[in-house]
N, C-alpha and C positions, 0 to 999 in steps of 0.2 A: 504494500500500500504506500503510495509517493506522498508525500507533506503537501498538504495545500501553501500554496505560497502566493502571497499577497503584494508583491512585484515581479512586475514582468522583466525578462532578461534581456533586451535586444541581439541579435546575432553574433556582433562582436563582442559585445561582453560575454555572451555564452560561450565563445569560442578562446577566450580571455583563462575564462574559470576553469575550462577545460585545459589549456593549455597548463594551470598552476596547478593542476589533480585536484581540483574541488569539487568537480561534477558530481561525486559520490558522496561528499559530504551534505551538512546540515547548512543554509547560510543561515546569516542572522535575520533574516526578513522573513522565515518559513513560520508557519505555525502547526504544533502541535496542540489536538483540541483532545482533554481528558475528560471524559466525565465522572463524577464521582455522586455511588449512594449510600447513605447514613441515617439517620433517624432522625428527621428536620424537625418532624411533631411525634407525640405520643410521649409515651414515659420516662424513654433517654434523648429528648430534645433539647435540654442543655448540655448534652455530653455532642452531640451530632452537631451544635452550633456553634460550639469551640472546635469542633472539626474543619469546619468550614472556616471556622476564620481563621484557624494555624494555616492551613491549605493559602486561604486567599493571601497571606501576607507571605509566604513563602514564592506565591506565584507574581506578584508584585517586587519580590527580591529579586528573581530570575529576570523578571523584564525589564527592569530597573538595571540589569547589569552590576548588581552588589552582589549576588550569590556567587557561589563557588560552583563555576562552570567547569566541565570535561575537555570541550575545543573554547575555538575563537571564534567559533562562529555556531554559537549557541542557537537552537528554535526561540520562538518568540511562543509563550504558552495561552491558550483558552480554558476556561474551566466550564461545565454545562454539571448543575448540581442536580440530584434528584430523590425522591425523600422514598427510604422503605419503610419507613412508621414502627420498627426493629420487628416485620413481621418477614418471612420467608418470600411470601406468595407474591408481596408487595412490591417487594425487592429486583424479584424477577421479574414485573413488569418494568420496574424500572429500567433495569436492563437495555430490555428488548426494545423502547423509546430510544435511550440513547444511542444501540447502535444500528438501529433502523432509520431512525427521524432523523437523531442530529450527526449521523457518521461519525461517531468519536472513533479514534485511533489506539485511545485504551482505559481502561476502567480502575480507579481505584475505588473498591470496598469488599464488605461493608466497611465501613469506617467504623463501627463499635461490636458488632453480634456475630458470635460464632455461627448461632444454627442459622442466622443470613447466608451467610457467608460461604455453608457449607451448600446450601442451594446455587448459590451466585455465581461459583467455581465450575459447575456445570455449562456455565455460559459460554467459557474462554474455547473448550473444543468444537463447541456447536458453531461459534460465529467467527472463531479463527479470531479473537483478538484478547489482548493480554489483561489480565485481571492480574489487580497487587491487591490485597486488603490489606486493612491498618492495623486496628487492635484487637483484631481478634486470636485468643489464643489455646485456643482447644486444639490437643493433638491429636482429635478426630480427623480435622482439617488435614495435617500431614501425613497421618495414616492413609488415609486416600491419595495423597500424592504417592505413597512409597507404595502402594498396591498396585497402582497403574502411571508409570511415570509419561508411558509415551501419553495418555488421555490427558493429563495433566501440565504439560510441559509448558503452556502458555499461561499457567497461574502459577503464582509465589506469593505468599504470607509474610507482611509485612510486622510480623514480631513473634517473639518467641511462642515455645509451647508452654501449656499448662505445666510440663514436663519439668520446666525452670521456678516456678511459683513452689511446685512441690518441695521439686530437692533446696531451693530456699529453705523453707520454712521448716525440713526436715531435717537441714545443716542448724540453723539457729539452735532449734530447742536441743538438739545434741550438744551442741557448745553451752548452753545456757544448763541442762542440767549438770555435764562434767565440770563446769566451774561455778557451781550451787546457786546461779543465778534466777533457778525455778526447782520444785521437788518435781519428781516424776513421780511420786505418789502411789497410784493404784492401775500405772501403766496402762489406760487406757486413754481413747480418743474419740468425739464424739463431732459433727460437722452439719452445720445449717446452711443451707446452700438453695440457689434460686433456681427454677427446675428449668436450667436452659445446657445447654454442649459444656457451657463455661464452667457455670458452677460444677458439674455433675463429674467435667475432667479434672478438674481439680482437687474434689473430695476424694477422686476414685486413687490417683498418681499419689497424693500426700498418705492415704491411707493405707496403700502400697508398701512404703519406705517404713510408715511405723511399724507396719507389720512385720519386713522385714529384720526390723531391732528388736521386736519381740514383745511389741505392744497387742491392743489389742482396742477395733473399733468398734466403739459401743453400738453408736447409731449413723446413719447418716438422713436427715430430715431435709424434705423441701419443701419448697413453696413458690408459688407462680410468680415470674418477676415483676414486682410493684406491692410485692404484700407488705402490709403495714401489721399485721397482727400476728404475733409469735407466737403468745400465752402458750398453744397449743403444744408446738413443738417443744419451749422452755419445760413444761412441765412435764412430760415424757422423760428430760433429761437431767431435771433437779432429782427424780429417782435413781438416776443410773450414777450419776456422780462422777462423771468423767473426770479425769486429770487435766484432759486441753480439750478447747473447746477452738474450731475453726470455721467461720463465718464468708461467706462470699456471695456477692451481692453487686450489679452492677450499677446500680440506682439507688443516691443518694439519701430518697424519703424509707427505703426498708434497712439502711443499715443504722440510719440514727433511729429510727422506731425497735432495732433490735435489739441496740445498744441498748436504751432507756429501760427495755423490757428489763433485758438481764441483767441490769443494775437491781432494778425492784424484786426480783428471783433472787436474790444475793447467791448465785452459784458459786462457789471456789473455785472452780475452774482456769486455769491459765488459758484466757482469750485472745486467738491472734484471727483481725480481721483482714479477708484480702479483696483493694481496689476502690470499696466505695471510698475509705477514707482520700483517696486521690479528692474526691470533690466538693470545691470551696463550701457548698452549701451543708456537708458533714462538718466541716474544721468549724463552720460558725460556731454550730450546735455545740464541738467539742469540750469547749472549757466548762461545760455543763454537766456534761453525758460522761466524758472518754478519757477522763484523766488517768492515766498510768497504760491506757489502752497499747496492746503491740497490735503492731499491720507492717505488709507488705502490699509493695513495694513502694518506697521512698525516691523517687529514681527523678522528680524533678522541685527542688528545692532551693526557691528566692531567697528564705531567708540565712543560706548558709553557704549556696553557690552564685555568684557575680554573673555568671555567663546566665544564671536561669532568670535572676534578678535582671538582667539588661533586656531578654526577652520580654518579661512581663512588662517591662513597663512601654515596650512597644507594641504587645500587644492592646497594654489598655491605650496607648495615646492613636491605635486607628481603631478599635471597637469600643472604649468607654468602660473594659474591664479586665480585671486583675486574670493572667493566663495562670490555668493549671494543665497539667500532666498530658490530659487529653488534646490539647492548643499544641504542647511542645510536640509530642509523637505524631500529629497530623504534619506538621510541619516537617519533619523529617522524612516521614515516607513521601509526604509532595516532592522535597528533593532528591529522593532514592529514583524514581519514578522520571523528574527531567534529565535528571543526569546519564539512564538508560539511556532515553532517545536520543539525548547530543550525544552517547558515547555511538550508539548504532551509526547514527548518518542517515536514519531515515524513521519511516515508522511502521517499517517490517516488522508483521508479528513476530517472528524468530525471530528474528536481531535486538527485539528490545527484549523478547525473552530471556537470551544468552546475558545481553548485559544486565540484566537486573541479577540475576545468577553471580554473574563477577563482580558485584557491588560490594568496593570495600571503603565506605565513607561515615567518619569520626562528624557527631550530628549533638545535638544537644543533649539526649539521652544513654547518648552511650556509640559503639561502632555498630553499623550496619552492616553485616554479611553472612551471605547466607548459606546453609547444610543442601546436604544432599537431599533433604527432603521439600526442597525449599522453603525453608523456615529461619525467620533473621535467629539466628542463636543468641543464647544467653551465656553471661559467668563473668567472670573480671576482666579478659580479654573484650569483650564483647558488647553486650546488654547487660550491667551489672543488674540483680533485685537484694538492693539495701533493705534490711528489716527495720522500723521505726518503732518509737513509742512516743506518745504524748506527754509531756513534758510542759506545765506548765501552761498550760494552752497551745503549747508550737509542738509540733511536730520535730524529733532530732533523731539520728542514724545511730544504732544501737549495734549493729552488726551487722558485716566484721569488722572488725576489731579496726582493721589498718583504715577505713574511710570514717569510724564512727565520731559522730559529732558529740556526745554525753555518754556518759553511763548508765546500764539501765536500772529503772529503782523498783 
C-alpha cells in the first residue's frame, strides 16, 4: 500500500529523488493516516480520553519535527479516532469503518481492553493491515500469536503480558517476607478480580507462582467490570482468612468502592492492588481510603521523576489536565507505531510489521521491544513494574530495592 502524498512531484524532481535513492523512501510531505479505537464513552472513558490525548500530543510532536524521528525525511501523521465503548462487538465495527470508509494504513488498539483486543486482532489477517494495541495485557492475547504466528504476523501488542504483573508481585512478596517486611502467615492467597481476559490472567499467572512456592489459593472472586459492590465477595473471604489479598480492576469507581469496602471488613490480609490505583480519580480518594495501601505498577511518577513531571505538565498546558500512566503509554506506543512506518519507507503491511518487530526505542515508561511473541517485554532491561505503597497521600516505589523511593511501612 503506497502513502498518500499530498505534493505533487514534477518530473524532474522525481527524476532528482530518484537519482539520490529516495524513490523508496518516506519524504516529508507523505502522510500516514492511523486510526485508532479505545473506549471514548462508557465506563473506561476517562482512561480512553487520556489515550487520545497522549496519542494527539505525540502526533503533534512528530509533525512538529520535535520527536525523535528514524530518517530525514519522516511521514507527516493523521489520526481518524473511533470509540468501542470497551465492548468486543463495538470495536469490531469500528474497525471495519476505518478500514473501509477512511482507508487507514494501520490501526492502533484497543487502546485499554484485553477481551477488545483479542477480537480486534482478528482484523489485521482478514484486511491485511497492521494492528498495534496499547495497554492491553493478557497473555491470552500472545498465546494466540504463538499458536499461529503466520495468522498473526501483522498484529503486535503494544505492552507486556499479565505474565510481568505476576512475576512482579510474586518477586515483591518473596523479598518482603524473606526480609520480614510482611508475615506469610497461613500461606494462602485469595484475589478479587473484574471478570474480563485482564483480570482473570492475572489472578490465574500470580496464583501460579504462589503455588509454585507452596502457597495455596483460597479463592479467586469476580465481578463485572464497573461493580461498585463487594460486600458479597468480602464476606466469603473474611471467613477464609487469606494471608494476601490481590485486587484488579480497570476502573477507577470499583477499586476505591473496594478499597472503602475492605477497610470496613477490617481483613488482615496483606492487600496489593493492580492498575486502578494508576488513576488520578483513585489517588484523590487515597489519602482517605489507601493509606499504607501496596499496588503495582508505579511505572509513571511526577512527583519523583523530572522527565514524567515535564510530560505532565505539557500535557495539562494542551488538555487542561494533570497526565497519568495511561497519557504517558499512549504516547509511546503513538511513537513505536510512526517510527515503524518512517523506518519501513512506506506503509507496506509487512514492512511496518517487520519494523514494529525491530523496535528498540527508550520512551517514557520504560524500553520498547518486542519477544517472539510479539509482546513489548517486561523486567529492568525493559518495561520495568515498580511495586508502590501509599505513603502519606503520594504514592512512592517500595520495590526493588535499587529504584525505590521510601521504605515500606
Amino acid at each position: 500500500m503506497a502513502l498518500k502524498t499530498t505534493q505533487r512531484l514534477s518530473t524532474g524532481m522525481l527524476s532528482a529523488a530518484l537519482a539520490l535513492g529516495l524513490a523508496s523512501g518516506v519524504s516529508a510531505q507523505e502522510t500516514v493516516k492511523i486510526g485508532v479505537i479505545g473506549p471514548m464513552t462508557g465506563p473506561a472513558a476517562n482512561t480512553g480520553i487520556a489515550h487520545r490525548q497522549g496519542m494527539e500530543l505525540a502526533v503533534k510532536d512528530w509533525n512538529d519535527g520535535t520527536a525523535e524521528t528514524v530518517s530525514d525525511t519522516p511521514p507527516t501523521a493523521e489520526l481518524v479516532f473511533e470509540d468501542s465503548n470497551s465492548k468486543p462487538e463495538v470495536g469490531i465495527s469500528a474497525a471495519q469503518r476505518l478500514m473501509t470508509r477512511e482507508s487507514v494504513d494501520m490501526i492502533i488498539g484497543d487502546t485499554l481492553h484485553s477481551h477488545v483486543t483479542m477480537a480486534l486482532m482478528e482484523m489485521a489477517p482478514q484486511y491485511g493491515v497492521p494492528i498495534l494495541s496499547a495497554e492491553p495485557v493478557s497473555s491470552a492475547i500472545a498465546d494466540k500469536v504463538t499458536a499461529d504466528p503466520e495468522r498473526y504476523k501483522l498484529y503486535w501488542k503494544g505492552n507486556y503480558n499479565s505474565d510481568g504483573y505476576g512475576e512482579a508481585v510474586h518477586s515483591f512478596y518473596q523479598w518482603a517476607f524473606e526480609n520480614g517486611v510482611i508475615d506469610e502467615g497461613n500461606k494462602t492467597i485469595a484475589f478479587v478480580v473484574e471478570d474480563t481476559d485482564y483480570g482473570l490472567a492475572n489472578a490465574e499467572k500470580i496464583g501460579e507462582l504462589f503455588e509454585e512456592s507452596g502457597w495455596t489459593v483460597a479463592a479467586t472472586e469476580t465481578a463485572p467490570t464497573g461493580t461498585t459492590d463487594f460486600y458479597p465477595q468480602l464476606s466469603k473471604l473474611r471467613d477464609l482468612d487469606p494471608a494476601v489479598l490481590v485486587s484488579v480492576f480497570t476502573l477507577a469507581n470499583s477499586g476505591i468502592s473496594f478499597v472503602r469496602q475492605l477497610g470496613e471488613q477490617a481483613l488482615e490480609a496483606s492487600h496489593l492492588g493492580i492498575f486502578y490505583p494508576t488513576r488520578p480519580e483513585f489517588m484523590e480518594a487515597a489519602p482517605e481510603i489507601a493509606e499504607g495501601m501496596i499496588w503495582a505498577a508505579l511505572q509513571f511518577s511526577p512527583d519523583v521523576t523530572p522527565a514524567h513531571q515535564e510530560f505532565s505538565d505539557r500535557i495539562a498546558a494542551e488538555f487542561d489536565t494533570p497526565a497519568n500512566y495511561s497519557h504517558a503509554h499512549a504516547y509511546c506506543t503513538m511513537m513505536v507505531a510512526l517510527r515503524a512506518v518512517d523506518a519501513a519507507g512506506s506503509t507496506d503491511a509487512d514492512a511496518v510489521a517487520d519494523e514494529i518487530g525491530k523496535t528498540k526505542y527508550d520512551c517514557l515508561v520504560g524500553k520498547f521491544q518486542f519477544g517472539e511473541d510479539h509482546t513489548v517485554m517486561s523486567g529492568a532491561d525493559s518495561i520495568p513494574l515498580p511495586v508502590a505503597q501509599i505513603q502519606d497521600g503520594q504514592s512512592q516505589i517500595i520495590w526493588p530495592e535499587n529504584v525505590a523511593t521510601a521504605e515500606p511501612k
